[in-house]
ROTI-800296 format. One line per field, with one value per residue: residue in three letters; residue number from 0; y, z, x of N, C-alpha, C in turn. Coordinates in pm, 1 decimal. Atoms other than C-alpha are relative to their C-alpha. Example, Ala and Ser with C-alpha at 12.3 -4.5 7.8 and 13.67 -1.06 7.14 Angstrom:
<nodes>
type: [Ala,Ser]
seq: [0,1]
n_y: [-119.0,-119.0]
n_z: [0.0,-6.0]
n_x: [89.0,-82.0]
ca_y: [-450.0,-106.0]
ca_z: [780.0,714.0]
ca_x: [1230.0,1367.0]
c_y: [120.0,109.0]
c_z: [0.0,73.0]
c_x: [90.0,-77.0]
</nodes>
This chain:
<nodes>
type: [Unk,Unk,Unk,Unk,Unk,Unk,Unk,Unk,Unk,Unk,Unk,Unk,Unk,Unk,Unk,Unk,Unk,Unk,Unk,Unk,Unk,Unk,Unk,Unk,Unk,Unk,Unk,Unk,Unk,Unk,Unk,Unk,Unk,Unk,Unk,Unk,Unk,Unk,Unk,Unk,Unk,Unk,Unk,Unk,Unk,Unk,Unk,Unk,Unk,Unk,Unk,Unk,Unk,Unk,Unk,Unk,Unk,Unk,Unk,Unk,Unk,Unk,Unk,Unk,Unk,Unk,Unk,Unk,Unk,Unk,Unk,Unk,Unk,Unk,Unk,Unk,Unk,Unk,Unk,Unk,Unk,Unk,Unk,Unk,Unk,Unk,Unk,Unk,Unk,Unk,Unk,Unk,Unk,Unk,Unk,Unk,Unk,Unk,Unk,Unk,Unk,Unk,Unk,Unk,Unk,Unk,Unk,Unk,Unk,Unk,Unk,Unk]
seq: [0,1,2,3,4,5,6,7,8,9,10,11,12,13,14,15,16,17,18,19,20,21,22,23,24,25,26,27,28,29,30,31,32,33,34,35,36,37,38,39,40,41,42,43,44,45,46,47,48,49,50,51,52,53,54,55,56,57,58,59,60,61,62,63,64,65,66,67,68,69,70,71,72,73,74,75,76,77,78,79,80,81,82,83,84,85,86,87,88,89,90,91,92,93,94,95,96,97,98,99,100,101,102,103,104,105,106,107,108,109,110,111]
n_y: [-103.9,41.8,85.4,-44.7,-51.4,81.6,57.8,-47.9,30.3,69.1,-63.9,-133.2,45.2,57.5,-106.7,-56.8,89.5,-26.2,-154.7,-48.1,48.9,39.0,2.1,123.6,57.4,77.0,-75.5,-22.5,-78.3,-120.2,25.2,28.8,-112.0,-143.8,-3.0,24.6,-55.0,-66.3,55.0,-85.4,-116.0,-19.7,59.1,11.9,-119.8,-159.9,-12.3,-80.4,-120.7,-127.9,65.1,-103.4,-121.3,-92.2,63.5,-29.8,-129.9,-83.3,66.4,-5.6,136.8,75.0,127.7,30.3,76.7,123.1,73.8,84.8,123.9,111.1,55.2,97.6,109.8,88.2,106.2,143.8,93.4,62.6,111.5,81.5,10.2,-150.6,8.0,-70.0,19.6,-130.0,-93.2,-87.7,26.0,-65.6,-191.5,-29.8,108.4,-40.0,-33.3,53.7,51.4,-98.2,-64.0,60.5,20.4,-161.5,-69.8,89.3,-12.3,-115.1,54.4,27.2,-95.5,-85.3,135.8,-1.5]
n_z: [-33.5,110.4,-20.8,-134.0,82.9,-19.0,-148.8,-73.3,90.8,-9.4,-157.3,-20.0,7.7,-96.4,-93.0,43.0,-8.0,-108.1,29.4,54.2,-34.5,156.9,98.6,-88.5,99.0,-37.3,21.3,145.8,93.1,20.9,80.4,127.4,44.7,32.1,154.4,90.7,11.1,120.2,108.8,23.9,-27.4,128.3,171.5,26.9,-35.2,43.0,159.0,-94.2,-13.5,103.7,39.1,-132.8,1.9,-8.7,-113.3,-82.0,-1.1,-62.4,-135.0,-113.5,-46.5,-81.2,98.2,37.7,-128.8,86.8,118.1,-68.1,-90.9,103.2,49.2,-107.1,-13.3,112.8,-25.4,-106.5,98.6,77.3,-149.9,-74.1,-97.9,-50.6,65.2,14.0,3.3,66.2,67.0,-150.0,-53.7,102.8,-10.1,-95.1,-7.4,84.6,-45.5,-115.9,57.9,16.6,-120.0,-43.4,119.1,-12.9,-142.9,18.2,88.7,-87.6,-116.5,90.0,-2.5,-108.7,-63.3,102.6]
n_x: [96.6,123.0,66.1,38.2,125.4,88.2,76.8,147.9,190.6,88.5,34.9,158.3,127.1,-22.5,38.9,85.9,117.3,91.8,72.4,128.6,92.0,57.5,-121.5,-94.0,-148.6,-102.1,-136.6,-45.1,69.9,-90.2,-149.6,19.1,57.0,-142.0,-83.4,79.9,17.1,-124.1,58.3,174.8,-27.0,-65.0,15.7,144.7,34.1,-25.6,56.0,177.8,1.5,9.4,140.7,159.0,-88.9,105.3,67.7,-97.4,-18.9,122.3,-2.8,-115.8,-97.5,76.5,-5.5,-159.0,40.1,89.3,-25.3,-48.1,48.6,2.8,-141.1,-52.7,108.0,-55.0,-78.3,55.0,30.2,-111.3,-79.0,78.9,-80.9,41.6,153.2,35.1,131.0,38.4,-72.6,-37.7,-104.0,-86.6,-2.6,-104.8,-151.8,-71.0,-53.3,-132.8,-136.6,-100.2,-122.3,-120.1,-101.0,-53.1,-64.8,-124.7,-133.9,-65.0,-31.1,-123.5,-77.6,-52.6,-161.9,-100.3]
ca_y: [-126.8,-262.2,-580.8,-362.7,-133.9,-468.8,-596.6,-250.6,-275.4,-595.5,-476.7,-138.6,-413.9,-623.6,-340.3,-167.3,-513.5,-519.7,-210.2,-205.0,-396.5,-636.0,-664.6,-1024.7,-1106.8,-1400.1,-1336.4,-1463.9,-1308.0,-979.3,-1053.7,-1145.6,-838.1,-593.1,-727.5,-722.6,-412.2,-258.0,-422.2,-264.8,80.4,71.9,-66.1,36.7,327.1,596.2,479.7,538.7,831.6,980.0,844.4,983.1,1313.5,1567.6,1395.7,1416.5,1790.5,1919.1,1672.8,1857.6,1503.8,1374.0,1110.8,979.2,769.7,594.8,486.0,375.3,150.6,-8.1,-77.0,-253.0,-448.9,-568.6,-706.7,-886.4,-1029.0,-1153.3,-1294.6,-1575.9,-1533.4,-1101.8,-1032.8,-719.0,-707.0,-409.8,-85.9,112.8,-91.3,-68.7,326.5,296.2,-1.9,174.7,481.3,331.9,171.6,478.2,659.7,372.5,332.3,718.1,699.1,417.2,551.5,896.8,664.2,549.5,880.8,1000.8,663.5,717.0]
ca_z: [313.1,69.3,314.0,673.8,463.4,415.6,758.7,880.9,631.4,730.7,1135.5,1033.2,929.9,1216.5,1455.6,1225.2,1220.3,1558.3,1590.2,1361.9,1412.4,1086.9,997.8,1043.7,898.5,982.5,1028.4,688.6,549.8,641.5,504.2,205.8,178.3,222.5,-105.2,-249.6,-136.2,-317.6,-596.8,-582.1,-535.4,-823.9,-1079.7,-1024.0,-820.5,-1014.1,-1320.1,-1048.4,-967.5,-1275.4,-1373.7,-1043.5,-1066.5,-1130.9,-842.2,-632.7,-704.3,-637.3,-289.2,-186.0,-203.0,9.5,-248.7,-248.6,87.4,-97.0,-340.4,-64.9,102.6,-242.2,-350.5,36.7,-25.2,-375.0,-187.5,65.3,-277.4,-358.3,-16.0,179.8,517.0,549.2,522.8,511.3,665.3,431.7,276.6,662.2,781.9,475.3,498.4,842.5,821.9,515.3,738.7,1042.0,808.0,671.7,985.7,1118.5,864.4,874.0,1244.2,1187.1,913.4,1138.9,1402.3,1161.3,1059.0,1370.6,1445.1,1130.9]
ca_x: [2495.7,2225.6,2181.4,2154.1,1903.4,1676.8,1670.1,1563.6,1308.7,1195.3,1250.4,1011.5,762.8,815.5,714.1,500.4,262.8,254.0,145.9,-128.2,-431.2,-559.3,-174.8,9.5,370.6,580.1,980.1,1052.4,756.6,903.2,1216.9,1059.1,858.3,1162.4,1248.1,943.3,847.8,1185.9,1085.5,696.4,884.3,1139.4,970.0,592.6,542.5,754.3,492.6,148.9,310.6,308.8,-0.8,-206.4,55.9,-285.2,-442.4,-171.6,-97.8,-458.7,-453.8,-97.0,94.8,-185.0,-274.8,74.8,-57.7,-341.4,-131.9,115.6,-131.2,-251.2,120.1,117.4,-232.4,-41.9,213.1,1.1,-115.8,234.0,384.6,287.9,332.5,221.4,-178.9,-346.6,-693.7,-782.3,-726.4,-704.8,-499.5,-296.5,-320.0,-144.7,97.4,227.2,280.7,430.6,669.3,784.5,884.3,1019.7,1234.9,1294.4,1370.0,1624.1,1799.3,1805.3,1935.6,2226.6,2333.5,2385.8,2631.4,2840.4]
c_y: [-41.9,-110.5,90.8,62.1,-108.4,-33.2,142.6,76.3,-58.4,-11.2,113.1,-109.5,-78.3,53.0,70.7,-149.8,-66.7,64.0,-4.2,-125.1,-89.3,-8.7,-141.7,-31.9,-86.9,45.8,6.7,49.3,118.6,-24.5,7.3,129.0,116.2,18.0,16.6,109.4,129.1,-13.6,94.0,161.0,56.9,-0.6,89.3,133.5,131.6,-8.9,27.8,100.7,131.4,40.1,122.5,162.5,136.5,4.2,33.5,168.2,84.5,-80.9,67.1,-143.4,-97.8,-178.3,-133.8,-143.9,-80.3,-119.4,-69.8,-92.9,-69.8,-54.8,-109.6,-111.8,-92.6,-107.4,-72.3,-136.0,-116.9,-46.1,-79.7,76.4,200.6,-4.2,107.7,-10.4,173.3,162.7,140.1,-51.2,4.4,136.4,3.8,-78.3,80.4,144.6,-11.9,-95.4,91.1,85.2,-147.1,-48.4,119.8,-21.1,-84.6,81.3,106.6,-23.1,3.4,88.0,30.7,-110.4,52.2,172.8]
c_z: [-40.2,126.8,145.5,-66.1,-14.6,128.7,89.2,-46.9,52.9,201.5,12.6,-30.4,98.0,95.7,-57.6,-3.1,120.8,66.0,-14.4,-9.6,-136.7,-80.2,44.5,-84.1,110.8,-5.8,-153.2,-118.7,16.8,-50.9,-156.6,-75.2,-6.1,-94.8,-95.7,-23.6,-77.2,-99.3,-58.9,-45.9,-95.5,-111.5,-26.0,83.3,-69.6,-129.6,76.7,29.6,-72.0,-60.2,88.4,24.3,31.4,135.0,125.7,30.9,79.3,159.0,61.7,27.6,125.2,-45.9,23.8,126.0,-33.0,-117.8,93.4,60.2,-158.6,-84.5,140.7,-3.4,-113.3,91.0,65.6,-90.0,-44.1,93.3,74.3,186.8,54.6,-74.3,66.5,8.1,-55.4,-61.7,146.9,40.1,-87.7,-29.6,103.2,-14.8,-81.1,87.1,148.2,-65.0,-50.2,118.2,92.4,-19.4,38.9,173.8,24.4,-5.0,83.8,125.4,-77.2,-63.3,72.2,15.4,-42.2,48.6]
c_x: [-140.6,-92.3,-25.3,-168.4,-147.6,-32.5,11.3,-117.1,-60.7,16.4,-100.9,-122.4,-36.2,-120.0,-134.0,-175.4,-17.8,-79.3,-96.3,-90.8,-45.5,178.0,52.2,116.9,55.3,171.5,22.9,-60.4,42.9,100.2,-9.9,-87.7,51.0,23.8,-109.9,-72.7,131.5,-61.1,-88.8,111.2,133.7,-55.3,-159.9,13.7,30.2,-139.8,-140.8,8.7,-4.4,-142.4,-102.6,103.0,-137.1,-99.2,63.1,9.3,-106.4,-32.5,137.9,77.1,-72.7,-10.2,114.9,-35.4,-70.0,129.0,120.9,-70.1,-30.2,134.0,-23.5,-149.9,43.3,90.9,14.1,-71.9,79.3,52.0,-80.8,75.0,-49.7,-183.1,-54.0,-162.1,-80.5,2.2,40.6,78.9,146.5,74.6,119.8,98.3,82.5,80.8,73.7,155.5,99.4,39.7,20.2,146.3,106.4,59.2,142.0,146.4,59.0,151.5,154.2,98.7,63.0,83.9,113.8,53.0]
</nodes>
């Protein structure tokens, strides 16, 4: 389950960086950023989220979006191969990755 889950991670980024304009990933740089964006999103986000929590609250969970594109400009820091021409395009890649993801997994429910 764990390894389908990655590759349509690194298929939402696929799509999602064609998509968006200022975004470029190679195959195995997606691949490599499925894992890397897990990674970002275990280890580091629950601790920004607590952090920017007051921020968040008075924005309505708006916030929550910033701090998804600078988790995704980190990890154009850390892969070769994906590159992030800035914090807008960051803004959106980050959300075309999550509903593509989301429309997947929707997809996958409905199979099972």
């Amino acid at each position: 389950m764990a390894l389908i889950h990655w590759l349509v991670t690194a298929l939402a980024i696929l799509i999602a960086a064609y998509l968006i304009p200022g975004v470029s990933v190679t195959l195995v740089g997606a691949l490599v950023l499925a894992v890397v964006l897990g990674i970002i999103n275990v280890f580091f986000k629950p601790v920004i989220t607590l952090l920017t929590l007051p921020i968040n609250i008075v924005t309505l969970g708006i916030f929550s979006l910033v701090v998804n594109a600078l988790l995704i400009m980190l990890a154009a820091m850390l892969v070769p191969g994906f590159h992030v021409n800035g914090f807008w395009a960051a803004f959106f890649f980050s959300i075309v990755v999550s509903l593509v993801t989301a429309f997947f997994g929707m997809m996958a429910r409905k199979s099972v």
